[in-house]
PLY file of the C-alpha trace (Angstrom):
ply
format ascii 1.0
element vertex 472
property float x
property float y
property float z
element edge 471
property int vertex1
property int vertex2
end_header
-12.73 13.61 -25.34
-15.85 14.45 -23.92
-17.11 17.99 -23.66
-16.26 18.90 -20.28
-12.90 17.98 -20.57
-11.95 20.34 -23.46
-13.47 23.38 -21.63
-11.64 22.35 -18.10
-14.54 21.87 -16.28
-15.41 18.69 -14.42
-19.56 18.52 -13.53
-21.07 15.79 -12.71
-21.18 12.78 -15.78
-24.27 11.62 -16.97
-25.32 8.09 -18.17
-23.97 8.98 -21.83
-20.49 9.50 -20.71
-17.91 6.66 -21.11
-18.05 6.94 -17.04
-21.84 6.28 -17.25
-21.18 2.83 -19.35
-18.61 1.88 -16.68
-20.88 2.42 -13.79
-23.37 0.48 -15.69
-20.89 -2.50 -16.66
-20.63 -2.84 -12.56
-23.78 -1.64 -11.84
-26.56 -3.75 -13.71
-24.32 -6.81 -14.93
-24.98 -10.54 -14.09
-24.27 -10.53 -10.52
-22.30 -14.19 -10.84
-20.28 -12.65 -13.66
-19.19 -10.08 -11.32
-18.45 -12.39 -8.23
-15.97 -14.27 -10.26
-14.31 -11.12 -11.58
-14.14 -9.79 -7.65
-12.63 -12.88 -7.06
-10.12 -12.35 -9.71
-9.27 -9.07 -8.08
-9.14 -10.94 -4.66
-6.23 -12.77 -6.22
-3.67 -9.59 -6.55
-4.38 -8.86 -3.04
-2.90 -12.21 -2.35
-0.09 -12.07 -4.31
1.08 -8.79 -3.15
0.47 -9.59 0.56
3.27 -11.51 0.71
5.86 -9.00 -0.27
4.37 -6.20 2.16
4.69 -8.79 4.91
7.71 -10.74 5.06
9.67 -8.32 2.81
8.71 -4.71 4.01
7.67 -5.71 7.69
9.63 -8.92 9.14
13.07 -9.51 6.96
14.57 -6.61 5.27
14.22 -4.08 7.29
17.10 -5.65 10.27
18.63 -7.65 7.31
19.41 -4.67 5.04
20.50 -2.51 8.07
22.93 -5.42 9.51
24.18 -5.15 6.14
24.55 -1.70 6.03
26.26 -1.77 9.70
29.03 -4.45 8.16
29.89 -1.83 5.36
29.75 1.52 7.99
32.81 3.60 8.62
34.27 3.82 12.29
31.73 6.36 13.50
28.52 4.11 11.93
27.62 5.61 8.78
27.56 4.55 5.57
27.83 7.02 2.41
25.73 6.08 -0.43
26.18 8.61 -3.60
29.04 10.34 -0.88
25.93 11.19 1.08
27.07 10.45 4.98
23.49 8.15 6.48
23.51 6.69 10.43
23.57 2.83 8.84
20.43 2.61 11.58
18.37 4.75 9.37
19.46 3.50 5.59
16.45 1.04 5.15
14.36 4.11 6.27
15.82 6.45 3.98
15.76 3.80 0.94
11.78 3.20 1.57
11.42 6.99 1.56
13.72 7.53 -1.46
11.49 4.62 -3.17
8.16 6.57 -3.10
9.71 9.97 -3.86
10.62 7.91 -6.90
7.17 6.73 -7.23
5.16 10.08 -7.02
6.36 10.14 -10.59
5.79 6.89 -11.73
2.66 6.05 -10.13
0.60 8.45 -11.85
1.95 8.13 -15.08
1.27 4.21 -15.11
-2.30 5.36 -13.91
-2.58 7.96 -17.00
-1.37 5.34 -19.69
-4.13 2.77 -18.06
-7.17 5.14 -18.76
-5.80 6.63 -21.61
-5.24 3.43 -23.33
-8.19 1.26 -21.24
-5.48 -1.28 -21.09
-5.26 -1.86 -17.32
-3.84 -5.22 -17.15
-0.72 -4.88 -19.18
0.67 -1.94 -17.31
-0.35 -3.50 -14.33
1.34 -6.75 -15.54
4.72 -5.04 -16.38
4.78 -3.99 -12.95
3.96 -6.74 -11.28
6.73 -8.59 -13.03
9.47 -6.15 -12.45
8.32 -6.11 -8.94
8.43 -9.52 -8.23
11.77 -9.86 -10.62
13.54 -7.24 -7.99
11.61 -9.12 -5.12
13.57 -12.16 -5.75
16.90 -10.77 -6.55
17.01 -10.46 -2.84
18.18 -13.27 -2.65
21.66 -12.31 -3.98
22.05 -9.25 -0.96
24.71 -10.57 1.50
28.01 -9.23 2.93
28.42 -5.31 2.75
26.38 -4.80 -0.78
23.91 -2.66 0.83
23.97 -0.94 -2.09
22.11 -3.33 -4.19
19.94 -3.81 -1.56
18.88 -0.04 -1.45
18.18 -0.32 -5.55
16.41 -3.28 -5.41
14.26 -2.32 -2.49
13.33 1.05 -4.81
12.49 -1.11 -8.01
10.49 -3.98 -6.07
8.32 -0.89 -4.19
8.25 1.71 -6.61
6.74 -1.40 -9.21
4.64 -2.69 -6.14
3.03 0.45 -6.12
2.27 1.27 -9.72
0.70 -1.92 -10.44
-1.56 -1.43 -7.35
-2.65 1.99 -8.48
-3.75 0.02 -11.64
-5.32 -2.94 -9.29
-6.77 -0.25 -6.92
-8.76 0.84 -10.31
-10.42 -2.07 -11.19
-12.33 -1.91 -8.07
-15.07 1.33 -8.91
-15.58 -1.15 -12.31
-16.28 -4.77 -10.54
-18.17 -3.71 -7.65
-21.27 -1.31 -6.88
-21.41 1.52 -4.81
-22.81 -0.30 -1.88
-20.72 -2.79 -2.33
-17.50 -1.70 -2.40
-16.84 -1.55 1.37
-17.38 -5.22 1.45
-15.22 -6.18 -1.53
-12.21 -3.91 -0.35
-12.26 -5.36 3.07
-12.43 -9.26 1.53
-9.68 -7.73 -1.07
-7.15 -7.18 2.16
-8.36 -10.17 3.79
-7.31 -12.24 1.33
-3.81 -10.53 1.57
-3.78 -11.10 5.30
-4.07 -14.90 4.67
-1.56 -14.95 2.22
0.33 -13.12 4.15
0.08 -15.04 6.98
0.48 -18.18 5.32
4.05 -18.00 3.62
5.02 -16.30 7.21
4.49 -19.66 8.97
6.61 -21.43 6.32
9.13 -18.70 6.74
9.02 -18.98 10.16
9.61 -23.05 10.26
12.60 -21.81 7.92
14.42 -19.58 10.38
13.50 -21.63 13.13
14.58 -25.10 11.32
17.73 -23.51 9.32
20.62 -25.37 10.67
18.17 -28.55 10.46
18.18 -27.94 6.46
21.72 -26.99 6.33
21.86 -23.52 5.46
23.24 -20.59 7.54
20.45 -17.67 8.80
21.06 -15.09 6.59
20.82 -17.60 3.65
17.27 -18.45 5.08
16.36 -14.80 5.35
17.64 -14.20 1.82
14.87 -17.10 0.84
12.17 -16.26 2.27
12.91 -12.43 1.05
13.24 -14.22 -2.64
10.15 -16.39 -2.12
7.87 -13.50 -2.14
8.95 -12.69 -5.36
7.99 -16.23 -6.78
4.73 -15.95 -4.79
4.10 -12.34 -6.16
4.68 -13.84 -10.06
2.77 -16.88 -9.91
-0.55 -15.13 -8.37
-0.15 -12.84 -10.20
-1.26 -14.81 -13.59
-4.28 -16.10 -12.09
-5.84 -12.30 -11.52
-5.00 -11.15 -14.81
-6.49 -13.91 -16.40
-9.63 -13.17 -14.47
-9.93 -9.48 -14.62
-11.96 -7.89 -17.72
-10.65 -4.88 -19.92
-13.05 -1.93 -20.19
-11.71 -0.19 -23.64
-12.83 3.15 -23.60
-13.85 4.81 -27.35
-11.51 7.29 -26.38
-8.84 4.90 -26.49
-9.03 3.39 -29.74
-6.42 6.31 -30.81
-3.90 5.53 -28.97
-1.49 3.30 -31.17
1.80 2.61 -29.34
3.39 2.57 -25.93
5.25 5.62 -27.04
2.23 7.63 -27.98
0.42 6.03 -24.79
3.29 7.99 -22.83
2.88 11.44 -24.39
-0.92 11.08 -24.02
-0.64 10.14 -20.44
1.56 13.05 -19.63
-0.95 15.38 -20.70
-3.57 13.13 -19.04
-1.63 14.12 -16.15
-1.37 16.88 -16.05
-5.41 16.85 -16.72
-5.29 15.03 -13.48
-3.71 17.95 -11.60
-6.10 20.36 -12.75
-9.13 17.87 -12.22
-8.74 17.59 -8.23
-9.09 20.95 -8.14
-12.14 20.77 -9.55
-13.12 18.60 -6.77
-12.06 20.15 -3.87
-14.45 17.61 -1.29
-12.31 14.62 -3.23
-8.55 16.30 -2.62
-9.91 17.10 1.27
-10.23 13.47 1.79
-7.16 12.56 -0.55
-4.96 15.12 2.00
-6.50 13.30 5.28
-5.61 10.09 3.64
-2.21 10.68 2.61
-1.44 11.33 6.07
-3.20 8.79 8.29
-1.67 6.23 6.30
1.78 7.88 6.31
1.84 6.71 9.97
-0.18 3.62 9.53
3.04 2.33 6.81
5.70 3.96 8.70
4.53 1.77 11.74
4.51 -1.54 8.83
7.61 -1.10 7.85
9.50 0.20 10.38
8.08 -2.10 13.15
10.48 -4.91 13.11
13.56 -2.35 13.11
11.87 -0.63 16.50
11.80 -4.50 17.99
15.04 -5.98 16.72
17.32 -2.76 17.23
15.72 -0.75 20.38
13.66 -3.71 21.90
16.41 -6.52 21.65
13.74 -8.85 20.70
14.59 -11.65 18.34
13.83 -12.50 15.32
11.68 -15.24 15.68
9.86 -13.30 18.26
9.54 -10.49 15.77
7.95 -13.15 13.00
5.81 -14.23 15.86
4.61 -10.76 16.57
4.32 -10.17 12.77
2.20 -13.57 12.29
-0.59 -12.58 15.01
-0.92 -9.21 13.78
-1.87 -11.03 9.91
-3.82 -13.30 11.70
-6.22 -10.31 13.63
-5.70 -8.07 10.43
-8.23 -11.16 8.97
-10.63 -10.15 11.59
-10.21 -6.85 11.94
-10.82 -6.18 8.16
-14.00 -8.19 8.27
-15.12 -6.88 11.16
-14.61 -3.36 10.72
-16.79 -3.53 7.68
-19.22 -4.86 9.78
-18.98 -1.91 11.45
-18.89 0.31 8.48
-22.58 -1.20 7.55
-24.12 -0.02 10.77
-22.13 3.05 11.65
-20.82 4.01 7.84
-16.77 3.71 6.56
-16.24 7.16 8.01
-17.33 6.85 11.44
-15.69 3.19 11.85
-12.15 4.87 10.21
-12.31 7.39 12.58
-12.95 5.26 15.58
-9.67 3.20 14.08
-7.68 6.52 14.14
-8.29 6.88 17.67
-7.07 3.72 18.44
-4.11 3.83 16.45
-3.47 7.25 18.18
-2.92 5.28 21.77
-1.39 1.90 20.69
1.59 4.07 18.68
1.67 5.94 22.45
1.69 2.87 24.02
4.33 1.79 22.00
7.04 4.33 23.30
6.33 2.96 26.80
7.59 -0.71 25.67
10.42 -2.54 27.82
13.01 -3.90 26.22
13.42 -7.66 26.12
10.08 -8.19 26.97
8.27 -9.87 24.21
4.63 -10.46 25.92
4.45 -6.15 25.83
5.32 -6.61 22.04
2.85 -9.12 21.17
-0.15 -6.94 23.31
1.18 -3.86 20.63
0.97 -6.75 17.85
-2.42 -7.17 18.77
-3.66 -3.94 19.07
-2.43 -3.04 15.88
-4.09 -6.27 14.33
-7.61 -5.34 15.20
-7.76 -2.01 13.53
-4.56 -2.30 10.70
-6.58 -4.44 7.80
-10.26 -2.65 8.46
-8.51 1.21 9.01
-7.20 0.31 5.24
-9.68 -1.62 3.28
-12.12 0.95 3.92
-10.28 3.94 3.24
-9.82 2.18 -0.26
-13.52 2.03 -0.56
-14.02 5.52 0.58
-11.83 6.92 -1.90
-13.03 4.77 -5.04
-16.56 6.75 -4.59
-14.93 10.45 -4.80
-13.09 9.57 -7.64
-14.80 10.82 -11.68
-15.81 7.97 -13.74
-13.52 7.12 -16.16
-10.45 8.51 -14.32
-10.31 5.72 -11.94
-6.54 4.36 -12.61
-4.74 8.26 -12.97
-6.95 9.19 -9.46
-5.79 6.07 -7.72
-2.36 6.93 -8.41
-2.70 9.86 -5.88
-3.93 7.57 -3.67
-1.36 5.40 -4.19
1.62 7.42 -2.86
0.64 6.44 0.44
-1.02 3.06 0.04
0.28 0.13 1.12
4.08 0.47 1.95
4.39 3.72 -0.11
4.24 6.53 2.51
7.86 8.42 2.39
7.33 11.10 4.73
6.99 9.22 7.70
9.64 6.66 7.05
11.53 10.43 6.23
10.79 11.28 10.02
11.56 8.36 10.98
14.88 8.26 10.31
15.57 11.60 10.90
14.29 11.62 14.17
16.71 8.41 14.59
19.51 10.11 12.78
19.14 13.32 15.43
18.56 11.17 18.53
20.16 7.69 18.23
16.88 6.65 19.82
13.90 4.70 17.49
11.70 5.76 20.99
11.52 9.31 19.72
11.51 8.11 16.25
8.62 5.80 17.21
6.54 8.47 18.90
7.10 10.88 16.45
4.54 8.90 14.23
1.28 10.23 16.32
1.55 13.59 14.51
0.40 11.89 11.25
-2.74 9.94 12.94
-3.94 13.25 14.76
-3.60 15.22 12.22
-5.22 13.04 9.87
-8.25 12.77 12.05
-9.09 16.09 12.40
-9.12 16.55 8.68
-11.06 13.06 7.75
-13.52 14.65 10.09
-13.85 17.98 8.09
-14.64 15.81 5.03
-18.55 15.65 4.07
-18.02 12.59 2.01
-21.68 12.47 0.94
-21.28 15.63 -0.73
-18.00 14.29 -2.22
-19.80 11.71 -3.66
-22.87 13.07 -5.21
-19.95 15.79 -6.72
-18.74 12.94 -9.11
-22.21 10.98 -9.75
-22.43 8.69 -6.54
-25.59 8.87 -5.23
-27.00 7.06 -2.10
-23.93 5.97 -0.82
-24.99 5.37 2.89
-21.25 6.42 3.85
-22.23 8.52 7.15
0 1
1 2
2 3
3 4
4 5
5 6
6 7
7 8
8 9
9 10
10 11
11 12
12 13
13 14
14 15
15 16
16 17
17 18
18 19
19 20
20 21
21 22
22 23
23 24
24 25
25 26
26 27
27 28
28 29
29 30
30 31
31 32
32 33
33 34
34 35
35 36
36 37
37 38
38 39
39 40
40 41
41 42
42 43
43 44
44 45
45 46
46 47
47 48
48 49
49 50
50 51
51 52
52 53
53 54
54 55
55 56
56 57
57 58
58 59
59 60
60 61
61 62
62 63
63 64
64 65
65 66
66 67
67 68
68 69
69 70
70 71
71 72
72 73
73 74
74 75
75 76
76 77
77 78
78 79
79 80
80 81
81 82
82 83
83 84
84 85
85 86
86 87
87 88
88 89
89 90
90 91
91 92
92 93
93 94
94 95
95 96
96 97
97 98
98 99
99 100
100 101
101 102
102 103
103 104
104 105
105 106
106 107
107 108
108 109
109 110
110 111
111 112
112 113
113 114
114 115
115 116
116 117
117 118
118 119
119 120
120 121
121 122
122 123
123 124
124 125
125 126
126 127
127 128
128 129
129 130
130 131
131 132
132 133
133 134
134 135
135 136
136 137
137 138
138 139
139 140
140 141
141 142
142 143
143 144
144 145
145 146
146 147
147 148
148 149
149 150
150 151
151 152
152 153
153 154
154 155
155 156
156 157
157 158
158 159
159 160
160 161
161 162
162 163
163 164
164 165
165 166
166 167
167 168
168 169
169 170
170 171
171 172
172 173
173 174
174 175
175 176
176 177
177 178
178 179
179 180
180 181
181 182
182 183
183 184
184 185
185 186
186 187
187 188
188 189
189 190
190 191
191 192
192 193
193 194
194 195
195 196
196 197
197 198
198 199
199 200
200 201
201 202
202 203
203 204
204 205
205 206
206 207
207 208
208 209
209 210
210 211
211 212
212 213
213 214
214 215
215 216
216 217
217 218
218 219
219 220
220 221
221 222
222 223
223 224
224 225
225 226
226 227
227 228
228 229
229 230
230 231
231 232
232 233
233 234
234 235
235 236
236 237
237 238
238 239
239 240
240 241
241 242
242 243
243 244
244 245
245 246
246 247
247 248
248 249
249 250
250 251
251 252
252 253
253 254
254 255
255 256
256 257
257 258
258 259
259 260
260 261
261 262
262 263
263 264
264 265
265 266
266 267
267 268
268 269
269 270
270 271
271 272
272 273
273 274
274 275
275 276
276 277
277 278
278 279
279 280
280 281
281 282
282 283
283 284
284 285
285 286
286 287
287 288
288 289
289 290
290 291
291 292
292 293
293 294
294 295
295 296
296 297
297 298
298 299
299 300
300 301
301 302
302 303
303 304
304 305
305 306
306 307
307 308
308 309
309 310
310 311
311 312
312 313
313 314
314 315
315 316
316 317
317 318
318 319
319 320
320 321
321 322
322 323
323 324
324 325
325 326
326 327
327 328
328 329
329 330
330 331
331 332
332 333
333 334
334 335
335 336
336 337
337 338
338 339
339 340
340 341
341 342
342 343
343 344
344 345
345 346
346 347
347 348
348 349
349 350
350 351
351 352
352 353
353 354
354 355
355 356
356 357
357 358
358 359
359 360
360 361
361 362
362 363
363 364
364 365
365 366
366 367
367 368
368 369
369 370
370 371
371 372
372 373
373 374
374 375
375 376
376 377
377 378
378 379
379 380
380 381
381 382
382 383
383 384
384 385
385 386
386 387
387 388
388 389
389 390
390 391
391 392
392 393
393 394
394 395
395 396
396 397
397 398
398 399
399 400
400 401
401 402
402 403
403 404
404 405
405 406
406 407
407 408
408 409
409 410
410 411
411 412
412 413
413 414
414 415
415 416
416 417
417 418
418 419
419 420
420 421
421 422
422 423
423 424
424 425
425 426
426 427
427 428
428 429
429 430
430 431
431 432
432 433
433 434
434 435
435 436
436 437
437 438
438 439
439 440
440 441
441 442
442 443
443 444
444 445
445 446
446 447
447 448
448 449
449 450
450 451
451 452
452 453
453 454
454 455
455 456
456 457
457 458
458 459
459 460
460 461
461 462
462 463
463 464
464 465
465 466
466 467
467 468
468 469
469 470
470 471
C-alpha cells in the first residue's frame, strides 16, 4: 500500500506508483500489441449487446408482464413476497429491485479485481452466471412470473458486475486521447451484435408457425439465445485481454481473503471520491442522465406494446433501426467529440434526448410510422450519448483503482439504472397511464444537464494525473 493510502489522502500519483506503470503499460507499449488487446475488449461489448437488446429492450419486458397478468388477482395485481404490485409495473419493479441488488455487488466485484489484479476471473464468473440465468429464460411460461423476476435479477445484477470489471480494462488498453475512440468502437460493436441476432429473432417470430412452434415458445428462444451468445463471446475476450498484477496483490491468497480485503478496499473507495470531489460531480450528473437514458431501453417496448397497441413485430422493427443508427450515432458522435470535445457533444445529446422523450408523450396509438420517427431519434444520439460518457469517466478515475471506481459507474450503466425504472412504475402504479410514466423520465435528462455542465472535467482530470486531455 502506497503512502498516500495509509494516511487517507489521495494527491496526484506519480510515475513510481503502481498507477504510473499502468499508464505506462497503455501509454508507451507496441501500438499493434495494443490494437489486438482493444479488439479483445471489443469482443465483450459484443457479447453483452445481445442480452441488453433482445432481452432487456424487445422480449421480456411484454413477455414477463403477460405472464404476470395470467397469474394477477381479480383487481390486476400480483403479490410477490405478499407485496400487492399493478402486474403492469412488475418487470419495472424487478429491473429496479435488480440494481438495488447490485449497488452491493458491483463494487465489491470491482474491489476483489484491483485488490487481487485478477480482472478476468471475476469478470468471467459473472459473465457465466449471467449468461447461465440468460438462458434459463427459456423455461418462463404460464403464470411463473416468479422465476422470471429471479432470473431477470441474477442475469442483470451478473451483467453488471462483470461490466464494471470490462469497463476497467479500458484506462489500461487505451491512451488518454484515445479512449473516446475506443469506447465509441466498444458500443459499436455491441450495436452490430445487437442488431444482428435481432434480425434472426425477428425471422423467428415472424416465421414461428412456419417452424412449428407456438409464439411464446419463440420468444422464450430468442430470450435463451442471448444467453448462448453472451457465453460463447465471451471466451474469445478473455482469451485476448492481458492481466496487470499489481505488487500489491501478490498477498492476497484466496477468494476468501480477496473478499475481506475488498470490503475494506471499499470502503477505501467511499472515502476516496471524496477526495475527488470534481470526479463524484461528474459521477452524480452521470448517474442520472443515464437513469433516463436505461429507463427509456428498457421500458420502451412496454410503452409500445401496452399503451401504443403496437405489435410485436413492429416493436422488433422499431428496436432493429434504433441498433442500426446507434452504429452511426456512436461513430459519429465521436467524431464530434474530436472537434467539439466529449463534453460539449454529450451535452448537445442531452438536449436532444430532452425533446424526443417529450415527443414521445405526444405518440398516437396504433400508429407505428410515429414510433419508428421516436426509434430514430433515439438511434442517433443513444450509442454516442453512452460511449463517451464511458470515456469521460475512465479519465477522472485514480490509477490503479480503475475496476472498484467503475463499479460506481456501473450502477447506472447499461441496463442498471433503478430509480427511473422505480418512477416508472410508480408513476404507472398511481396513474394506470405509461404516458405520465413516460414523461416523467425528462426530470432525469434536465437535471443531469445542468450538473454535467457544472463539471470542469479538465480540472477533474489533471486531479488524478491526466494531463492534456483535450476534453473541452
Amino acid at each position: 500500500m502506497s503512502a498516500r493510502e495509509r494516511d487517507g489522502t489521495m494527491t496526484a500519483p506519480s510515475d513510481d506508483s503502481d498507477g504510473g506503470q499502468q499508464r505506462r503499460e497503455a501509454g508507451e507499449g507496441d501500438a499493434s500489441v495494443r490494437r489486438r488487446e482493444q479488439r479483445s475488449w471489443y469482443v465483450y461489448d459484443f457479447a453483452t449487446a445481445v442480452f441488453n437488446t433482445s432481452v432487456i429492450t424487445v422480449f421480456l419486458g411484454p413477455y414477463l408482464t403477460g405472464i404476470a397478468k395470467a397469474a394477477a388477482d381479480a383487481h390486476g395485481y400480483v403479490h410477490p413476497l405478499g407485496i400487492p404490485v399493478r402486474a403492469g409495473s412488475y418487470f419495472a419493479y424487478a429491473i429496479s429491485a435488480s440494481v438495488l441488488l447490485s449497488v452491493l455487488v458491483m463494487p465489491l466485484a470491482g474491489a476483489i479485481a484491483d485488490r487481487t489484479g485478477r480482472k478476468k476471473p471475476v469478470m468471467g464468473v459473472f459473465a457465466y452466471l449471467g449468461a447461465a440465468a440468460t438462458a434459463g429464460l427459456f423455461f418462463l411460461g404460464g403464470d411463473r412470473y416468479l422465476l422470471g423476476g429471479a432470473l431477470l435479477v441474477i442475469a442483470n445484477v451478473s451483467y453488471g458486475s462483470s461490466f464494471t470489471v470490462y469497463n476497467a480494462f479500458l484506462p489500461q488498453i487505451a491512451q488518454p486521447k484515445e479512449r473516446d475512440a475506443v469506447s465509441s468502437r466498444g458500443w459499436a460493436c455491441g450495436y452490430v451484435a445487437g442488431s444482428s441476432v435481432l434480425v434472426l429473432n425477428l425471422v423467428l417470430f415472424l416465421d414461428h408457425a412456419a417452424l412449428g412452434v407456438s409464439e411464446g415458445a419463440a420468444v422464450r428462444i430468442c430470450l435463451a439465445s442471448a444467453g448462448v451468445w453472451w457465453a460463447l463471446f465471451t471466451l474469445v475476450s478473455l482469451r485476448g485481454l492481458r492481466e496487470r498484477v499489481r505488487p500489491a496483490a501478490q498477498d492476497v491468497s484466496g477468494g476468501s481473503a480477496a473478499a475481506v480485503q475488498g470490503l475494506r478496499q471499499l470502503a477505501a473507495t467511499i472515502r476516496d471520491l471524496r477526495s475527488y470531489p470534481l470526479t463524484l460531480a461528474f459521477l452524480l450528473a452521470y448517474l442520472i442522465y443515464n437513469d433516463g437514458v436505461q429507463t427509456v431501453i428498457s421500458q420502451a417496448s412496454l410503452y409500445g406494446s401496452e399503451q401504443l397497441g403496437l405489435s410485436q413485430t413492429t416493436l422488433i422493427s422499431a428496436v432493429l433501426l434504433v441498433q442500426v443508427l446507434a452504429i452511426v450515432g456512436a461513430l459519429l458522435l465521436a467524431r464530434l467529440a474530436r472537434q467539439y470535445g466529449a463534453k460539449r457533444t454529450v451535452l448537445g445529446s442531452l438536449v436532444a434526448w430532452i425533446f424526443t422523450i417529450g415527443a414521445g408523450y405526444f405518440l398516437p396509438a396504433h400508429r407505428p410510422v410515429w414510433f419508428f420517427a421516436l426509434a430514430a431519434a433515439i438511434g442517433m444520439v443513444l450509442g454516442g450519448s453512452q460511449a463517451l460518457s464511458r470515456s469521460l469517466f475512465s479519465q477522472l478515475v485514480p490509477l490503479g483503482k480503475e475496476a472498484e471506481y467503475f463499479s460506481v459507474y456501473q450502477v447506472s450503466d447499461r441496463g442498471t439504472s433503478w430509480v427511473g425504472p422505480l418512477l416508472f412504475g410508480l408513476a404507472f402504479q398511481l396513474t394506470g397511464s405509461y404516458r405520465a410514466a413516460i414523461v416523467s423520465l425528462v426530470v432525469f435528462f434536465v437535471v443531469g444537464f445542468v450538473l454535467l455542465a457544472r463539471v470542469p472535467v479538465d480540472r477533474a482530470a489533471a486531479a488524478v494525473g491526466v494531463r492534456d486531455t483535450g476534453l473541452i
